[in-house]
N, C-alpha and C positions, 0 to 999 in steps of 0.2 A: 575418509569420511564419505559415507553415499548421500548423495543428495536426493536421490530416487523419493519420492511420494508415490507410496503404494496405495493401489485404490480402496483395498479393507481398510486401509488405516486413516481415508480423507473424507470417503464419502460411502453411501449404502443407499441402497434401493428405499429405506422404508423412513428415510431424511426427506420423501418428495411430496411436499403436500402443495393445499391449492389458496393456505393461508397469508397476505401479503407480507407482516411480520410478527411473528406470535411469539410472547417474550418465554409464555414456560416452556413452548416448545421446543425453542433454543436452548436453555437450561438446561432441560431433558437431553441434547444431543452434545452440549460441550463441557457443563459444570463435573467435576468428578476431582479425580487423582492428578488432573494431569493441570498445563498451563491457568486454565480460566476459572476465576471462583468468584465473580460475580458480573452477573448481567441484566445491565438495564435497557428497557425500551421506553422511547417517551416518543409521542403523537408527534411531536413537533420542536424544535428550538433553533438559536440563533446559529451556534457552532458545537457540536458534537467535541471537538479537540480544546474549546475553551471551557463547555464544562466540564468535561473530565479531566482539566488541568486544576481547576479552581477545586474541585470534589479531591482532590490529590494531596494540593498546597495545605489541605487541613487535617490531612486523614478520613475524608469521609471515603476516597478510594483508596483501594492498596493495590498488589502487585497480582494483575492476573483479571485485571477489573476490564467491563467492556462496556460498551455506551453505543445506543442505537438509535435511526429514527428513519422514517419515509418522508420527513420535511425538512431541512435545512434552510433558516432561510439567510441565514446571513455566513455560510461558507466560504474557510479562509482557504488561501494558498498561500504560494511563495511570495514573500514580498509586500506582505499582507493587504493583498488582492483577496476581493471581495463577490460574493455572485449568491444568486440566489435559482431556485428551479422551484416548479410547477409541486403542488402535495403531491406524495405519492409517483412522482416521475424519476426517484430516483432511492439510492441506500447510501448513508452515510454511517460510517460505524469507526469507533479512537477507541485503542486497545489501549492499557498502560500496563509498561513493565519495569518493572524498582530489579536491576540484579546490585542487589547487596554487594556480590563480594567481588563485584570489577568496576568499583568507584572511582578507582585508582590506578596507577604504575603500567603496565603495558597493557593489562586489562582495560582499561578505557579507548585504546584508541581502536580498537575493534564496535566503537558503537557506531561506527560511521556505516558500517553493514545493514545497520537496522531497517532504517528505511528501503534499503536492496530486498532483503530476506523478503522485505513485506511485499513486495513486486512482483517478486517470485510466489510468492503466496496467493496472491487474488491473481497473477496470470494462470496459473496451474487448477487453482479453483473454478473460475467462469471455465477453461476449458472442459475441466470435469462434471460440472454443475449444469451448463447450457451448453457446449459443442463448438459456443462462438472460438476461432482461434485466435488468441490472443497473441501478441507478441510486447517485450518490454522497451521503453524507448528511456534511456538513463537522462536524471536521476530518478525519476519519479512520478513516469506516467507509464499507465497500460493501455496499449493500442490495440485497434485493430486495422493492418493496411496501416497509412498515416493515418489516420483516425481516432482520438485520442476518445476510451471510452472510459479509462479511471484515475484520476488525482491518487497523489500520497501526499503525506504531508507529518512530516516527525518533528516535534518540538520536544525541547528539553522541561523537566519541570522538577522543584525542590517540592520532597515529599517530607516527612515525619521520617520515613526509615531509608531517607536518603537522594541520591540525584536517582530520576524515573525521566521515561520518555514515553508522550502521548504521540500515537501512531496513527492517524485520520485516514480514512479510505472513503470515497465516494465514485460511488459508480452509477453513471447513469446505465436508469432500467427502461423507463417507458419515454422518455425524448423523442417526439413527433421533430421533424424535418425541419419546422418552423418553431422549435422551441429550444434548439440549438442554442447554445449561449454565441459558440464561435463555428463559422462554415467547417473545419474541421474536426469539430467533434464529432461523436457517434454514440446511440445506446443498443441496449441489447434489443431491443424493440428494432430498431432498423435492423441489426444485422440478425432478424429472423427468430429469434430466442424467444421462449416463453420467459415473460415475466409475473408468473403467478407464482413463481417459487423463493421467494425474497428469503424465507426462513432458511430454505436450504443454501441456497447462495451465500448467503450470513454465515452458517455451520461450514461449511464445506472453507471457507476462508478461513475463520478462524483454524478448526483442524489443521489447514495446510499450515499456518504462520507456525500453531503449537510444534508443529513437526520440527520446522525449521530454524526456531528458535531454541529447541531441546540443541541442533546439533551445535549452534552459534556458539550457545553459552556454555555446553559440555566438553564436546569436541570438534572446538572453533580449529578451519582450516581454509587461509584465507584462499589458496590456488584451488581448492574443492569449490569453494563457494564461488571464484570468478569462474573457472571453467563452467558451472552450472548457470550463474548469469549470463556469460556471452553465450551460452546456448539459445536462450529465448531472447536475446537484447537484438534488436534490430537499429541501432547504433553504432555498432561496432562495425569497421569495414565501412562507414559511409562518411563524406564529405558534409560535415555539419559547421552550423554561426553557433558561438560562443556566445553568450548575450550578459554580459557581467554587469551592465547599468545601460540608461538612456546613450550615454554616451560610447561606452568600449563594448568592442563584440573582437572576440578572435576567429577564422577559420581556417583548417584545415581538417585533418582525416582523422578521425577517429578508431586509434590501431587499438586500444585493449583496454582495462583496468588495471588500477596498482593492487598491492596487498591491504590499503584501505580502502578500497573501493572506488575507490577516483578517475577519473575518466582521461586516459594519455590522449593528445592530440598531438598530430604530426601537422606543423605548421610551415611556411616558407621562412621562418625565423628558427626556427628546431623546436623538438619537442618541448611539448605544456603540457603542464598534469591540473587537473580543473576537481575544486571540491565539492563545486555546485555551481552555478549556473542554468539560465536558460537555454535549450537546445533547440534550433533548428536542423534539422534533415534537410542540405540538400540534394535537390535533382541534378 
């Protein structure tokens, strides 16, 4: 399986407009034959990944559904950490996808990629899309430098046609210096990037994800997909803290990933394999 994203097939010259986010525009660039068959924008709301779980739980989304907005203001993460950012300073956008027929049996324990693929997906975008070089830091942020310029965030959710997973992405766009949530964050605004191009940015992601999700679910290959993750993961090969609660942290080195995506650590007690956690990088 190639993990290659080719550039006819993520992004094109005439996806670059000077609109912040414009919903038929998106439409026009992702709705068709392929992953996405419905997309919404709304001005504003609390969390992007809570309503498009709630719009799920009853059927009001299905499988291929996207949810967008340039205000977030009550954005979840891990651990359900809470934050909010400036209108307009940043893109929040929760994908949802229902695969019907790997509800079950060895089929399921491949969903743990999900949130990876989508890593893979907005790092290879922002590069395509703004130049910024992004790099991935496991499980679930996209850096630049240690610089942390994008959240993931995968929840599970019961739908009408099945178990679906909302996929949350937020990227800071326009974050001045002083509007940082944490001294290490970053948006594309500091690191030089035009942010007038939020629709293309939006398109150019989802494309990537559809790519990579087509190989996931088709021809899922778990050493295809790590080999392509530790290519851009900037974890791997570094001495990182394990952050498992207030109280337990593990550290050692970070040698590879398993066949579900899991992060091996070479510790002075011997190897851990971690299915999530808080990461630090250390120096």
């Amino acid at each position: 399986m190639s993990m290659t994203l080719t550039g006819g097939s993520v992004v094109s010259d005439d996806m670059y407009d000077a609109d912040p986010l414009d919903a038929d525009r998106l439409r026009e660039l992702v709705v068709g034959e392929g992953l996405w068959r419905q997309v919404d924008v709304v001005a504003e709301t609390g969390s992007t990944n809570a309503d498009l779980a709630a719009r799920a739980a009853v059927g009001d989304a299905g499988h291929g559904s996207v949810l967008l907005t340039s205000y977030q203001s009550s954005g979840r993460g891990r651990l359900d950490r809470t934050w909010s950012a400036p209108p307009g300073s940043s893109l929040a956008m929760s994908m949802l996808v229902v695969p019907g027929d790997l509800q079950d049996g060895p089929g399921w324990q491949r969903w743990t990629w999900l949130p990876l693929i989508c890593g893979m997906a907005v790092s290879e975008a922002i590069r395509r899309a703004t130049g910024v070089p992004t790099v991935l830091k496991w499980p679930n942020d996209v850096m630049v430098g240690d610089r942390k310029l994008c959240g993931i965030l995968a929840e599970q959710v019961s739908t009408p046609q099945g178990l679906g997973c909302v996929i949350g992405v937020g990227i800071n766009t326009d974050l001045t210096e002083d509007q940082l949530p944490v001294p290490w964050a970053t948006s594309l605004l500091l690191c030089g990037a035009s942010t007038r191009n939020k629709t293309s940015i939006a398109a150019t992601v989802l494309r990537a994800f559809a790519l990579l999700y087509a190989n996931w679910h088709d021809d899922f290959d778990a050493d295809a997909l790590g080999r392509a993750y530790v290519e851009r993961c900037a974890t791997i090969g570094r001495e990182v803290r394990v952050v498992l609660s207030e109280r337990e942290s593990v550290t050692g080195q970070a040698t590879a990933l398993d066949a579900d995506g899991r992060l091996v650590v070479r510790t002075a007690d011997g190897t851990q394999v971690f299915g999530a956690g808080d990461i630090t990088h250390l120096r």
